[in-house]
Structure formats: structure tokens, C-alpha cells
C-alpha positions in Angstrom: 2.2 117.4 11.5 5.2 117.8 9.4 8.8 119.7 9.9 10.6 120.9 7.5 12.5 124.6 6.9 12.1 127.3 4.8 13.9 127.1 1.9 12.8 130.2 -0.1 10.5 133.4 1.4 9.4 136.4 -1.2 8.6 139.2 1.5 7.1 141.4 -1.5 4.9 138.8 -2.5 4.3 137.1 0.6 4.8 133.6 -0.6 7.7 130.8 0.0 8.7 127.2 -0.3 9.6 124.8 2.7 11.7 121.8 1.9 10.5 118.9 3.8 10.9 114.6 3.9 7.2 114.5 4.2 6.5 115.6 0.7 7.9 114.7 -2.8 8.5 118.1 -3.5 8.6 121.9 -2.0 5.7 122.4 0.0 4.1 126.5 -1.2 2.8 128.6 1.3 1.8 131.8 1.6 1.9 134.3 4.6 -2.3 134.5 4.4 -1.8 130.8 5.1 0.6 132.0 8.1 -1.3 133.9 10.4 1.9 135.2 12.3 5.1 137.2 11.5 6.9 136.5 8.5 9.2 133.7 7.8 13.0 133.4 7.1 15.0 131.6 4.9 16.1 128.5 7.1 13.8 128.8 9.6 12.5 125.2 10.9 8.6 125.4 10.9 5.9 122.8 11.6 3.0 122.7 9.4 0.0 120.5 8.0 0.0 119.8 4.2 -3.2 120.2 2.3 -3.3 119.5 -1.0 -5.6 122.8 -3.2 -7.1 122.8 -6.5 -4.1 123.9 -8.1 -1.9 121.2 -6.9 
């Protein structure tokens, strides 16, 4: 599981980037990926990384 923190939410479009040490670069989410309440900028999360078709 990795750790990082949110580095950048959009609450209109549901969608963010968390900066991590287990990844290259910014790791995308979006909030259907989620399942809770919505994220904050700086928040430390733990989360898997899956790799989809788009990249």
C-alpha cells in the first residue's frame, strides 16, 4: 500500500493528484475511485496504485 498526500483536489470535477515516493509521477484519482468523503489538499492518504488504459 502506498502513502502519499494530496497535492491537488478539484471538488467540481471530483478528481485530484497525490504526490507520492512510490510513483514516478502524480498519482490521478478520482472521488468514484474514493468511496468516502471528499479529499483535501494536504491530506495524507493510503492507497493502491493501478495502472488503467489511459496510463
Amino acid at each position: 500500500m502506498a502513502k502519499g498526500k494530496v497535492d491537488f483536489f478539484n471538488d467540481t470535477g471530483g478528481y485530484g493528484f497525490i504526490e507520492t515516493d512510490d510513483a514516478d509521477e502524480d498519482v490521478f484519482f478520482h472521488m468514484e475511485d474514493v468511496g468516502g468523503p471528499d479529499l483535501e489538499e494536504g491530506q495524507e492518504v493510503e492507497f493502491d496504485i493501478e495502472e488503467a488504459d489511459k496510463g
